[in-house]
N, C-alpha and C positions, 0 to 999 in steps of 0.2 A: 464661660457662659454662666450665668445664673443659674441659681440651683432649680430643679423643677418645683413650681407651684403646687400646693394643694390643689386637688382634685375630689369632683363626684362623678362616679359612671352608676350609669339606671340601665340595667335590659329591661326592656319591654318582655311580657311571657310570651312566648311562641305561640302560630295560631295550630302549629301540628308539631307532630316531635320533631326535631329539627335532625337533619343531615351535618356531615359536614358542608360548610359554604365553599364552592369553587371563585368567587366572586364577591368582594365587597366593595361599598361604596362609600367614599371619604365625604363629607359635606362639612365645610368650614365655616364656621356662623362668628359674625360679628355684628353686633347689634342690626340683623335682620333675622328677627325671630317667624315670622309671618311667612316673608318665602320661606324659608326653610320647612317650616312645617308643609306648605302648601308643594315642595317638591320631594318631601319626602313622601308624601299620601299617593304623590304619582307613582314613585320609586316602588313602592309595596304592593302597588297591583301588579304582580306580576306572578305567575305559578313557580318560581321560581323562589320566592319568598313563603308559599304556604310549604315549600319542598323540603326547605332549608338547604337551599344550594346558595344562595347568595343573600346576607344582610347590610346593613345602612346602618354606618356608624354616624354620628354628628359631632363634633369637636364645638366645641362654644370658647372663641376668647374672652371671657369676663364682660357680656354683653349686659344693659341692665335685664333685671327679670320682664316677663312679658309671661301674660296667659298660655302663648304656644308653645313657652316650657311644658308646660304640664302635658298640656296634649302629646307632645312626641315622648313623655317618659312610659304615657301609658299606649302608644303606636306598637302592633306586634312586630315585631321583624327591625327594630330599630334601638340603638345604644345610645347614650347619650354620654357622653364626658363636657365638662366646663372646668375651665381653667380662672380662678381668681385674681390674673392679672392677664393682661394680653399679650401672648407670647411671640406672639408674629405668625406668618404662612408656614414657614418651612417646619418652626418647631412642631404647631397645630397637626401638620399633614403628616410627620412624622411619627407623632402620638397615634394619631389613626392608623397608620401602616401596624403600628405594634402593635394594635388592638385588631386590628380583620382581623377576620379568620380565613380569608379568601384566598386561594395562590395568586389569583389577579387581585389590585387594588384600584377604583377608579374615584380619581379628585375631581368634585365636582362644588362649583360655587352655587349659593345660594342664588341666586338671580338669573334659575337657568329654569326653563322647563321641560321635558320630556317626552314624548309619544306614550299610547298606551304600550302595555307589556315592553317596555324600553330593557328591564331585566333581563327579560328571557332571551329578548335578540344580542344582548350582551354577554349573557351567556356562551350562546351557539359561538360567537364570534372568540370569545377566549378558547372554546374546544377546538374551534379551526387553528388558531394561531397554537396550541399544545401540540395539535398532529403535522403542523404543514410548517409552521416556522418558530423551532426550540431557541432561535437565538433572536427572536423576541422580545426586546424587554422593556419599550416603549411606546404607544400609540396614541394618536390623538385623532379625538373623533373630530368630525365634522361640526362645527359650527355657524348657526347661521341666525341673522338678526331677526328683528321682530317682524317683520316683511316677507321672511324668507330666504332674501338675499346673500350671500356667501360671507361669512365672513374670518377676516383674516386672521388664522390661528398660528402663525409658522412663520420662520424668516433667515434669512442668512445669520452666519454663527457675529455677534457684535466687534466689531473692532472700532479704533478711533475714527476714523476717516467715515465710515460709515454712518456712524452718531454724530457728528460734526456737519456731514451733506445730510442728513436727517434732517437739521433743522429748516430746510428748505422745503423740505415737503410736506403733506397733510399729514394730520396726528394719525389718520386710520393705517399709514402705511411707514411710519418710521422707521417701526421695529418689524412688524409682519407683513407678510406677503400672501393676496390670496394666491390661491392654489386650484389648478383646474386639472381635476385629474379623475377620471371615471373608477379608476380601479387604487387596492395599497401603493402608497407611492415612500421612499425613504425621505427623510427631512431632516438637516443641522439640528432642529428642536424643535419643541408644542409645548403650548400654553398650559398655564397648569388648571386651567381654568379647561373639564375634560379630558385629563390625562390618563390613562389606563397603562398601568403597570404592573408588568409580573413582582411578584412579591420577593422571588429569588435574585431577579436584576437588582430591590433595592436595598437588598439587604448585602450582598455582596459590596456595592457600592459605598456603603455606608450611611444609606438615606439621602436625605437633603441637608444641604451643609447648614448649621441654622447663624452663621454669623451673617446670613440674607435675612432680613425684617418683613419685609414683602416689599417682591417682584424681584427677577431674574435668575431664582433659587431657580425657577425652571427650567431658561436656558444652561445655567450649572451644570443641572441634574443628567438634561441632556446629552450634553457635553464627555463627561464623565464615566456614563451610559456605553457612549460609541468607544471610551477610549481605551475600554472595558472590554472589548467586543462583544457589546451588545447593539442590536438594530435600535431605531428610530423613527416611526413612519405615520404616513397621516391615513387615515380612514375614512375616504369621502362617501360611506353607504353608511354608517351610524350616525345618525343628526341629532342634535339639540339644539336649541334657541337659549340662545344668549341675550339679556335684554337689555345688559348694563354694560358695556365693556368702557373700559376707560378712558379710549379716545373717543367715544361717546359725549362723557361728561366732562362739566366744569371741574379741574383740578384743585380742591381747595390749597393752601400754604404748608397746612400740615401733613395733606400725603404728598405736596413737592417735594417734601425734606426727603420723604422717604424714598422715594423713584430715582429722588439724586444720592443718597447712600447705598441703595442695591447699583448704583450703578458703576459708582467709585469701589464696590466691594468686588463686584466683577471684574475694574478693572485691575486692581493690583492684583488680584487670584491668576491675570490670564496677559496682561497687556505689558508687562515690564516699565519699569520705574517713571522714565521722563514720561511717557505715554500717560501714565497715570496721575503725573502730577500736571500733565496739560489739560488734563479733562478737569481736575479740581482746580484748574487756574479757569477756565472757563465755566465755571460752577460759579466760582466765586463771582465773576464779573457780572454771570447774570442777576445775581441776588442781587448785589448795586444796583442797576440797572429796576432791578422791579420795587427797589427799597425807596431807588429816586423817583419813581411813578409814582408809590404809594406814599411816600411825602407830598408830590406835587399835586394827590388829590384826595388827600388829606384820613388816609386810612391807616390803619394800624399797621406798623413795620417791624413790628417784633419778631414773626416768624422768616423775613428776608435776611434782620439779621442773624438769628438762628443758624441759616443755610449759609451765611457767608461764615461762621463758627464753624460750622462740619468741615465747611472745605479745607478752612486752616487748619484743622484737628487732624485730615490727612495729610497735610503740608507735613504738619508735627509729627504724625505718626500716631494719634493719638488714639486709638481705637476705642476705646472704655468711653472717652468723652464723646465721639462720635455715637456709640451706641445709647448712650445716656439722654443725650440730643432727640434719637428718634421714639426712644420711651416716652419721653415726655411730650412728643408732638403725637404720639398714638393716643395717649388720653385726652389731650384735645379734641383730635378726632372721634371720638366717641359717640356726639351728638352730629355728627354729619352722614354717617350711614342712613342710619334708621331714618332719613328723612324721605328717602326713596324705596325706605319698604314695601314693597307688592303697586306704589305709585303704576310705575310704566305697565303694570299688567294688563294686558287686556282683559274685559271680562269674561270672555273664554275661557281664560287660562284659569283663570283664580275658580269659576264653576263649576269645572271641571274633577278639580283637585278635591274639590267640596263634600 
C-alpha cells in the first residue's frame, strides 16, 4: 500500500464542554462538498452533540475546494480531515474509525439525509445494543429512496454463479435484496453506505481491508465480522434517505473500472483460482463488447480498454498495475461527482438543513 498522504484535521470548538462520545459518525466526502455540509447541519441538531456524547468526523478524498469547506471547519461538533490524493472508501473509512472517539462508529455517504434528532435515536439504539446484544458488531440501518420506498441494502454473501445470473436481472437487485422485516433481523452483509459499527468489532478485525478502492470493502468487512464471531443485522426502525444509490445512476467508464476491480479483489480474497480467473475472463470480454459499441458509435474507448488491461493484469497477477489502473481512472472521475451535488434534493431537504 501507499504510504499515507498528508493530511489536515480542523475540530470545530465545542458548543458545551464535551463528554466523552459514545457514538461517532464517519461521512466520506468526494467532491460533494454541499451535501456534506447540508447532512452534517442535520447530524448536529441533536442533544446529543451539545452533550458531547456523539461527534461527526468528515474524511475529504482530495475533493476541489468549495465554500462548504470552510463552513464545516467552523460547524461545532464536527472534525474535519482531507486527504491530498484520493485514497479510496476503505482507506477514508478507516481513517475515520481511528479518529471517533465513539465506541460505536456510523458510515455515512454524503448523499443521504436524516430526520430530526437522528443522533440521539442513534444513540439510544447503541445503548440497547451494549445491554441486550455484546456480540454486536455490525448493523445497518434502514434505507429508503427519495419516495420513501425501501430500499435494498443487503444481500446474499457473492459467489460466481450468483454474479453471472445477476446479469439477467435489474441493476436495483443484483447485489441486494430488499428486506421485509418489522423488527433486528441477521444478514450475510450491509452496505456501507449506513453501517454502524462497534469500534471493538473493528478494531479486532483489523478495519477494512484497503486493497478495496471502493465497493465490496463492505461485503469484506462483513464477512470477516461473522467469521470473527461477531453479528451482522439490519435495523428496519432507524431510517434514512438515500438519494443517489448506484444502480440509480448512469455508471460512467471510470467508476466501471472500479466496480470491476473491487470485484476481481473479492473474488481471489474468497472464490479460489479458476473461479476468479472466469470472472476476469468475463470482464475482459465485456470491455470488447462495450469497446466494439463505442467504436461503432464513435465515442472514446480508452477507458474499455483500460478495463480489458486490469483483467489481464489479474490474468498476470499483476496487482500494482491493477491498482495503478484504478488511481488513474479515480482522477478522471473527479469531475463527475460534483455534477450531482445537492441536484436530486428536494427543496425540503436542502431547507431544512439551512
Amino acid at each position: 500500500m501507499a504510504s499515507t498522504p498528508q493530511h489536515v484535521l480542523a475540530l470545530s470548538a465545542p458548543r458545551h464542554k464535551q463528554a466523552s462520545p459514545h457514538v461517532s459518525v464517519v461521512v466520506i466526502n468526494y467532491c460533494q462538498w454541499r451535501n456534506t455540509d447540508r447532512l452534517t447541519r442535520q447530524l448536529v441538531d441533536a442533544d446529543a452533540i451539545d452533550s458531547g456524547t456523539a461527534d461527526v468526523i468528515v474524511v475529504d478524498n482530495d475533493s476541489p475546494p468549495d465554500p462548504a469547506q470552510a463552513r464545516l471547519r467552523r460547524t461545532p461538533g464536527v472534525a474535519l480531515k482531507t486527504f491530498h490524493q484520493n485514497t479510496g472508501f476503505a482507506k477514508a473509512a478507516n481513517e475515520g474509525c481511528r479518529l471517533a472517539g465513539g465506541e460505536w462508529v456510523l458510515l455515512l455517504n454524503p448523499d443521504t439525509a436524516v430526520p430530526e434528532c437522528f443522533l440521539d435515536q442513534l444513540e439510544a439504539l447503541c445503548r440497547s445494543l451494549d445491554q441486550e446484544e455484546p456480540e454486536a458488531g455490525v448493523v445497518g440501518l434502514s434505507l429508503r429512496h427519495m419516495d420513501g420506498s425501501n430500499q435494498p441494502s443487503s444481500g446474499p454473501p457473492p459467489t460466481l454463479m450468483r454474479t453471472l445470473s445477476g446479469l439477467v436481472l435489474p441493476r436495483r437487485v443484483r447485489k441486494c435484496r430488499p428486506i421485509q422485516a418489522d423488527n433486528r433481523v441477521p444478514v450475510p452483509w450491509v452496505t456501507g453506505c449506513g453501517m454502524l459499527i462497534r469500534r471493538s468489532c473493528w478494531a479486532q478485525i483489523g478495519g477494512f481491508d484497503e486493497s478495496f478502492f471502493l465497493y465490496y470493502e463492505d461485503v469484506d468487512f462483513c464477512r470477516r465480522a461473522w467469521d470473527s464471531g461477531w453479528t451482522v443485522s439490519y435495523e428496519p426502525t432507524l431510517r434514512l434517505t438515500h438519494f443517489a444509490p448506484l444502480h440509480t445512476r448512469r455508471v460512467p467508464p471510470e467508476l466501471r473500472l472500479m466496480t470491476r476491480h473491487a470485484l476481481l479483489t473479492y473474488a481471489e480474497k474468497y472464490w479460489g483460482n479458476w473461479q476468479r480467473r472466469a470472472m476476469a475472463s468475463v470482464i475482459w470480454l465485456e470491455a470488447l463488447a462495450r469497446q466494439t459499441k463505442a467504436i461503432a458509435t464513435r465515442r472514446p474507448t480508452g477507458l474499455h480498454v483500460e478495463l480489458r488491461r486490469l483483467a489481464l493484469d489479474w490474468f498476470a497477477g499483476d496487482r500494482l498495475a491493477a491498482r495503478w489502473r484504478i488511481r488513474q481512472a479515480a482522477k478522471l472521475l473527479a469531475n463527475c461527482p460534483g455534477r450531482e451535488d445537492c441536484d436530486f434534493l428536494p427543496e425540503s431537504s436542502t431547507a431544512r438543513a439551512a
